[in-house]
C-alpha positions as CSV (number, residue, x, y, z in Angstrom):
1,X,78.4,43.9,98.7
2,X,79.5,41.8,101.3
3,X,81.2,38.5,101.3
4,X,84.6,36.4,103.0
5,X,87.8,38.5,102.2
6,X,91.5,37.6,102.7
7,X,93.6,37.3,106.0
8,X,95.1,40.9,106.4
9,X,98.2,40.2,104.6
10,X,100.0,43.5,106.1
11,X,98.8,43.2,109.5
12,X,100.8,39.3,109.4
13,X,103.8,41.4,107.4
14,X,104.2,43.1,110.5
15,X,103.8,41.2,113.1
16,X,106.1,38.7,111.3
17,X,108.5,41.8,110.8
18,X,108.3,42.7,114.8
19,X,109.3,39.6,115.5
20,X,112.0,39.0,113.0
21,X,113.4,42.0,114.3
22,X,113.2,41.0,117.9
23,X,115.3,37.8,117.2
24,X,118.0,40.3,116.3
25,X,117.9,42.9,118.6
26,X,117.8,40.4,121.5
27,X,120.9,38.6,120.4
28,X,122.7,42.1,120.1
29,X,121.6,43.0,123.0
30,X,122.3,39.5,125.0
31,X,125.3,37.8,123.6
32,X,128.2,39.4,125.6
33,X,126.3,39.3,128.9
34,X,125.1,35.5,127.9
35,X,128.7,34.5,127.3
36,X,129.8,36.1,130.3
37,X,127.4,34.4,132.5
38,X,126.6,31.1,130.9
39,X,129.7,30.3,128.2
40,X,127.3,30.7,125.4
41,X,126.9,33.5,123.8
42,X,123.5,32.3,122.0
43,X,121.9,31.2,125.4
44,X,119.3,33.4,125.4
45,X,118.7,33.1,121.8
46,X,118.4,30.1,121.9
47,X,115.1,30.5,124.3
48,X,114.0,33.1,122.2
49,X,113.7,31.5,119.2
50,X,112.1,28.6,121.2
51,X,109.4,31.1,122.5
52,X,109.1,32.4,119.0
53,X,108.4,28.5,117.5
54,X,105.7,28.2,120.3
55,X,104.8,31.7,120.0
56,X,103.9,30.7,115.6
57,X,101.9,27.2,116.6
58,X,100.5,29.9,119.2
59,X,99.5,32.5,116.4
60,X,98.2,29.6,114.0
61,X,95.7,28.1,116.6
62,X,94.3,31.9,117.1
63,X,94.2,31.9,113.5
64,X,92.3,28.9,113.1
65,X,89.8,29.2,116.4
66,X,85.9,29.4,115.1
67,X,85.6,33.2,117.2
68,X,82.0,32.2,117.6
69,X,82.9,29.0,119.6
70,X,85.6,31.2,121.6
71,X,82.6,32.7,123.2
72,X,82.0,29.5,125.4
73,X,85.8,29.6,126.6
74,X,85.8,33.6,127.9
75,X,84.8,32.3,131.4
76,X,86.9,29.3,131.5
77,X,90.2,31.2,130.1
78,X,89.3,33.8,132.7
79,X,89.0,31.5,135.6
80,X,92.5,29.5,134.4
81,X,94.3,33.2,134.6
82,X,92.6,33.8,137.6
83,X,93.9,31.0,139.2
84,X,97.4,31.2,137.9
85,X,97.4,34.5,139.2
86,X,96.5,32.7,142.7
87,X,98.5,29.9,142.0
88,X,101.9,32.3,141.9
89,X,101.6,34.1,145.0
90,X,101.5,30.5,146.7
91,X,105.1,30.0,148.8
92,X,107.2,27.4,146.7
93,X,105.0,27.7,143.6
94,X,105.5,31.4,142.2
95,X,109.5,32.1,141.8
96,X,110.6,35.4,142.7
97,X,113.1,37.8,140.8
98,X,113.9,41.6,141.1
99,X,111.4,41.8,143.9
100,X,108.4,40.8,142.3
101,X,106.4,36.7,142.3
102,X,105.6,37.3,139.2
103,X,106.5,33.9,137.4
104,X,105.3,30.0,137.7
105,X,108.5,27.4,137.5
106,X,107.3,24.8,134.4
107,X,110.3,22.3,133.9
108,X,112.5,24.4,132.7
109,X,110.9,27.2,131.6
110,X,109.0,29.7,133.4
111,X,105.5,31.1,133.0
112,X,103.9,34.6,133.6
113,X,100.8,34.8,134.4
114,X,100.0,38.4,134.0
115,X,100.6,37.8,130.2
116,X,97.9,35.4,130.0
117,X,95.8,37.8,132.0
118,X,95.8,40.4,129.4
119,X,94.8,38.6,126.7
120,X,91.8,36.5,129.0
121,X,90.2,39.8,130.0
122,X,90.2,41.7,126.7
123,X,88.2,37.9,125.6
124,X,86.0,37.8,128.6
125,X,85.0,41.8,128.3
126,X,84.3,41.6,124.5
127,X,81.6,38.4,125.5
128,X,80.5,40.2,128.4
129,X,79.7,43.6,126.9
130,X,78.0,41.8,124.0
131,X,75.4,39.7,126.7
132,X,74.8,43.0,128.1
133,X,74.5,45.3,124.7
134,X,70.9,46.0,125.8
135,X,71.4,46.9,129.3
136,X,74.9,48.7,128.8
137,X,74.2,51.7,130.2
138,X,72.7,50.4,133.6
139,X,75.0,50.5,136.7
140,X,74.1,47.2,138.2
141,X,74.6,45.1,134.9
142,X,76.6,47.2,132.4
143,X,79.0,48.4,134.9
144,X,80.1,47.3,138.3
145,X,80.0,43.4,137.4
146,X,83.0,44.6,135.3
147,X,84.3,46.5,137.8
148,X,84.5,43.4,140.0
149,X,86.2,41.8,138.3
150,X,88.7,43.6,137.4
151,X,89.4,45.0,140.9
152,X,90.0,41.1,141.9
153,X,92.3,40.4,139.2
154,X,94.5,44.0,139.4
155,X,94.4,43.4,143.4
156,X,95.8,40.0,142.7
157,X,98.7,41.9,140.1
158,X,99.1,44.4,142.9
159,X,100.1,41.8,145.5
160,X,102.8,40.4,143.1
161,X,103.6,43.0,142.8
162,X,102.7,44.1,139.7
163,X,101.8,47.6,138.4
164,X,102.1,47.5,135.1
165,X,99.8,45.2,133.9
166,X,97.4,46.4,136.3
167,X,97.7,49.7,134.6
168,X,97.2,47.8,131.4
169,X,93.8,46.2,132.8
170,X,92.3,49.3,134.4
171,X,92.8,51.4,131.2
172,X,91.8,48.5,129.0
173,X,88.2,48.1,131.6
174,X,87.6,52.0,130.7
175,X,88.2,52.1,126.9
176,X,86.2,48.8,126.5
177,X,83.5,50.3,128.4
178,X,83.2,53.5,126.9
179,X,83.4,52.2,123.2
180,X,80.5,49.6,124.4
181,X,78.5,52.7,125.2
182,X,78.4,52.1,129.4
183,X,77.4,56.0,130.9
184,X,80.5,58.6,130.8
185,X,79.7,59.5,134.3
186,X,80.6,55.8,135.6
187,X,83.2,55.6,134.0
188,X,84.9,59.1,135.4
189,X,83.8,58.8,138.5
190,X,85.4,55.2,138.8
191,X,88.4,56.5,137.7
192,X,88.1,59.6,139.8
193,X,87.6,57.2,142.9
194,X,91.3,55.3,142.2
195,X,93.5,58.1,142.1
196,X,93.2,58.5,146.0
197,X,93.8,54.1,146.1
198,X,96.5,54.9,143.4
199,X,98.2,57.7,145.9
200,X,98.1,55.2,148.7
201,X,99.7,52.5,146.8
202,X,102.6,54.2,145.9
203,X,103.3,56.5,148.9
204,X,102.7,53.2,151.0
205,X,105.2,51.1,149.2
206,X,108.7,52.1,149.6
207,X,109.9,50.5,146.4
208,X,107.2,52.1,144.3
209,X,108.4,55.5,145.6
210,X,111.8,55.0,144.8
211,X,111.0,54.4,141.2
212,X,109.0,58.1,141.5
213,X,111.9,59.4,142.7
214,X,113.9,58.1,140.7
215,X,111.7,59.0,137.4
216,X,111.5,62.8,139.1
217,X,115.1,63.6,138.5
218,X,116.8,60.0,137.6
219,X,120.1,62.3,137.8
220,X,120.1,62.8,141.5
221,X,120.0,58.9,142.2
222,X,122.4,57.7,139.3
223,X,124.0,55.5,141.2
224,X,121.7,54.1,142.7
225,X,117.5,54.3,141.8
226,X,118.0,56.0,138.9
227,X,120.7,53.6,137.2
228,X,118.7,52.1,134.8
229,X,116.3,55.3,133.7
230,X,119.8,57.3,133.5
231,X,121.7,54.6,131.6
232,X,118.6,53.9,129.5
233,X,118.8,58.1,128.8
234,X,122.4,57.8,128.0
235,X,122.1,54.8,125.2
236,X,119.6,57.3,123.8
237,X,122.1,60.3,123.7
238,X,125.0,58.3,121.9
239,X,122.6,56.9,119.9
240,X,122.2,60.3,118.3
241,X,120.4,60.4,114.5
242,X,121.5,57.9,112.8
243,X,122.7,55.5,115.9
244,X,126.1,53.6,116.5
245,X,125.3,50.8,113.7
246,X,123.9,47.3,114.8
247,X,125.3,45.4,117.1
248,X,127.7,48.1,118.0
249,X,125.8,49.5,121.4
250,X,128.3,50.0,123.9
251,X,125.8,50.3,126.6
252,X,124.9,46.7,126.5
253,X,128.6,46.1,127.8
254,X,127.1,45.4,131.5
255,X,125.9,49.3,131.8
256,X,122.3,49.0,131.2
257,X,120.5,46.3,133.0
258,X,117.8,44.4,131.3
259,X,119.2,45.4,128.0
260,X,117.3,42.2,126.5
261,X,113.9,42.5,127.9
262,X,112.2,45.9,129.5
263,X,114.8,47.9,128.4
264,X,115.4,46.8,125.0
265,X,113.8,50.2,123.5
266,X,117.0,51.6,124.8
267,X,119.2,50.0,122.7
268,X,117.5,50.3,119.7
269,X,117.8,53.7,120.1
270,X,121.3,53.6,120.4
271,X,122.4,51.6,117.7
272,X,119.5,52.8,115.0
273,X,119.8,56.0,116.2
274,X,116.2,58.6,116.0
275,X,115.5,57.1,112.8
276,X,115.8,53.4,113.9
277,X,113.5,54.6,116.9
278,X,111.4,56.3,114.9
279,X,111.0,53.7,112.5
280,X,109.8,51.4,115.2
281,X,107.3,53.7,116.7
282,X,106.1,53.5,112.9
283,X,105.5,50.0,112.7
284,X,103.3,49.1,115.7
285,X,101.2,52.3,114.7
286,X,100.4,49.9,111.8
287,X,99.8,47.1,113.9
288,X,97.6,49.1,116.1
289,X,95.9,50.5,113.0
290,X,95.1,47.0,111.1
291,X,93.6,46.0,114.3
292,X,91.5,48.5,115.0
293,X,90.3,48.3,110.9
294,X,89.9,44.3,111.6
295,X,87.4,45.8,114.8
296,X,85.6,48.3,111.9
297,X,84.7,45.8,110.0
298,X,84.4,42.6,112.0
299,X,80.9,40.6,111.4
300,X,79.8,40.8,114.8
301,X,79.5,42.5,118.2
302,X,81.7,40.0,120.1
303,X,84.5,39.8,117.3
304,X,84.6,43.6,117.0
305,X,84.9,44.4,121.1
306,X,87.5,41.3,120.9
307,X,89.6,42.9,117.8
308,X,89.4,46.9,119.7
309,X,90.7,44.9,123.1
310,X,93.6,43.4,121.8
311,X,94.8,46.2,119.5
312,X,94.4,48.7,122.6
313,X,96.3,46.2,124.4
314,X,99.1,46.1,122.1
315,X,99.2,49.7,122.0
316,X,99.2,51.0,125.6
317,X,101.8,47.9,126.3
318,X,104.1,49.3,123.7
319,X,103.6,53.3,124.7
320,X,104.0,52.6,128.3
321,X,107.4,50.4,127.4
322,X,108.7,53.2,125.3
323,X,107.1,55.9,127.7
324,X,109.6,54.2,130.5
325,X,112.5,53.8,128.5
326,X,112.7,57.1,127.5
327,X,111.8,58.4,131.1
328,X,108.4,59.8,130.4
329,X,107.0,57.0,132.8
330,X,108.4,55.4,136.3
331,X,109.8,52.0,135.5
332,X,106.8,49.5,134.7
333,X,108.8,46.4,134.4
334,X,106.6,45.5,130.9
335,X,108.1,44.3,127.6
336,X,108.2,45.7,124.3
337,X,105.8,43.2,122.6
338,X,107.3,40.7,120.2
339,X,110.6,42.7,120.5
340,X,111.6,41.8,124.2
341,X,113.2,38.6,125.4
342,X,110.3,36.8,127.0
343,X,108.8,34.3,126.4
344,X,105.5,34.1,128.2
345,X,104.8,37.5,127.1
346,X,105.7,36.5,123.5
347,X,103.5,33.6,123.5
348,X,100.2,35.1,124.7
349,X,100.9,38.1,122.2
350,X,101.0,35.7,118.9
351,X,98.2,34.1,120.0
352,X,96.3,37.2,120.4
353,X,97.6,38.3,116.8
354,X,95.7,35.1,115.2
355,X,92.5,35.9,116.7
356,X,93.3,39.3,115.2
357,X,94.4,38.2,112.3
358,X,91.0,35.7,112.3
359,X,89.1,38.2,112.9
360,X,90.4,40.3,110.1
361,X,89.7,37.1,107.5
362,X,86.0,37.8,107.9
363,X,85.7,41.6,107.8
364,X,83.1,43.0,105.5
365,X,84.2,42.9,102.0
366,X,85.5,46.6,101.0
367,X,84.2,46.8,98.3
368,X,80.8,49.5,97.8
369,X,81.6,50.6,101.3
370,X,82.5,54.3,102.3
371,X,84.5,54.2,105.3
372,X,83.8,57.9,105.8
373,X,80.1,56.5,106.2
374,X,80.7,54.0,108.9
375,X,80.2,54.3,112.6
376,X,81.4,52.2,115.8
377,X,79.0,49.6,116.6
């Protein structure tokens, strides 16, 4: 029997609950270094509850968005990241900080491309391997187009620079691909082909090799390259089982840098200790899970390519931030979706949740149907 079924009610549960916790993490992790900079110790509260309003209106238009009309914006919401991604390399339009051009000045707020990127190409793949179902597995349609296109937008990350999300991107391009059905071989050979471009880019850039080094033995450099990974280590330690108890992180006090944003992982694990950690890990294994149910049973091609997209994108964000934090990866410089301060980043993700969450609504009813039975489309 098939028929409309309800929003997933748990999947809305937790990203609701992600962000709730988020509001609370950031303020413990913010409010002595936001009085000690600004004279308020809610600044960057403040913002992210702001981000977090938008971030709602954000997740109710995703919610409401007829997913078969969506299909006529993947090329225009590509082409608007595309040129944002243009737009902020431009001198005295991208605003630079830590290194990287990575952010658009908007009043008095500022704006992140990349984020927007993530979500535009996970759209514009699921429409694209859709047109081309019945030619997939050919090289000329099924393959390189997508391979362009990517390669222009990560070359575009990379000049930021970038290399997080352009990890993000290349790993999304391959799952997407190989759950559409494109040839195996392509697909390993493509990705055979940019470990020698991957090589060059790091050995070649002297800042991307300091964060090797420093993710090699973070120990040797703790004063210097391998502050942050060692401090983020160290928050860990003292966090020990059952952590220091909220808001009582001592690492926050101006030893770990970014306590707020990339690094926030860190502090959850001191003051929540394993469990707390744990916990966490727990929860976006839902999320991930719901989405990639809402992809199961989506009505369509386009809808279920759309749902897989954004719940792999959700997850490999998420493992790489916790991967870093934890020093299994060199620094990334990605959030902790809808726990991290930042707003961009929290924006694009809630809306990205209502077209999961859409998607979800109008999943074939349950009822009469043996999961063990079904298989990917």
């Amino acid at each position: 029997m098939k028929g409309r079924v309800k929003m997933d009610a748990v999947l809305l549960v937790t990203v609701l609950g992600l962000v709730a916790f988020g509001v609370v993490m950031v303020y413990s992790a913010s409010a002595i270094s936001a009085q000690a900079k600004t004279g308020d110790s809610m600044f960057f509260l403040k913002r992210h509850i702001l981000a977090v309003v938008i971030g709602l209106g954000a997740l109710m238009i995703g919610m409401r968005i007829d997913t078969k009309r969506l299909v006529k914006f993947s090329y225009p919401i590509l082409l608007l990241a595309l040129f944002l991604l243009v737009a902020v390399l431009i001198p005295g339009l991208g605003t630079r900080v830590g290194g990287s051009t990575r952010w658009l000045r908007l009043g008095v707020m500022n704006f992140q491309p990349g984020e927007l990127v993530k979500v535009a190409f996970a759209i514009y793949l699921a429409y694209s391997l859709t047109k081309k179902k019945e030619r997939i597995q050919q090289f000329s349609v099924g393959f390189l187009p997508h391979l362009v296109i990517s390669g222009v937008l990560i070359l575009l990350l990379l000049a930021q620079p970038d290399f997080g999300t352009a990890t993000i991107l290349a790993t999304m391009l391959f799952l997407m691909l190989y759950v559409a059905g494109t040839r195996v071989s392509y697909i390993v050979t493509a990705a055979l082909a940019a470990l020698p471009m991957a090589y060059g880019l790091i050995v070649g850039s002297e800042y991307r090799m300091r964060r090797l080094m420093a993710f090699l033995d973070p120990w040797a450099h703790r004063y210097d390259i391998g502050y942050h990974i060692s401090e983020s280590l160290m928050s860990f330690g003292s966090g020990g089982i059952l952590g220091t108890g909220l808001g009582e992180g001592k690492h926050k006090l101006f030893f770990l840098p970014a306590a707020h944003t990339d690094f926030i992982f860190s502090l959850v694990g001191e003051e929540l200790g394993l469990i707390g950690s744990a916990g966490l890990l727990i929860v976006f294994g839902v999320l991930v899970w719901r989405g990639l149910r809402a992809a199961w049973r989506a009505p369509d091609l386009f809808a279920t390519y759309t749902a897989f997209g954004i719940s792999v994108l959700v997850g490999l964000q998420t493992l790489i931030n916790m991967c870093v934090v934890t020093g299994l990866l060199p620094t990334k410089g990605l959030t902790l979706p809808f726990v991290s301060y930042g707003g961009s980043s929290m924006v694009c993700m809630m809306f990205a949740m209502g077209l999961l969450l859409n998607i979800s609504a109008q999943g074939e009813d349950p009822k009469g149907v043996d999961d063990s039975k079904v298989t990917w489309p």
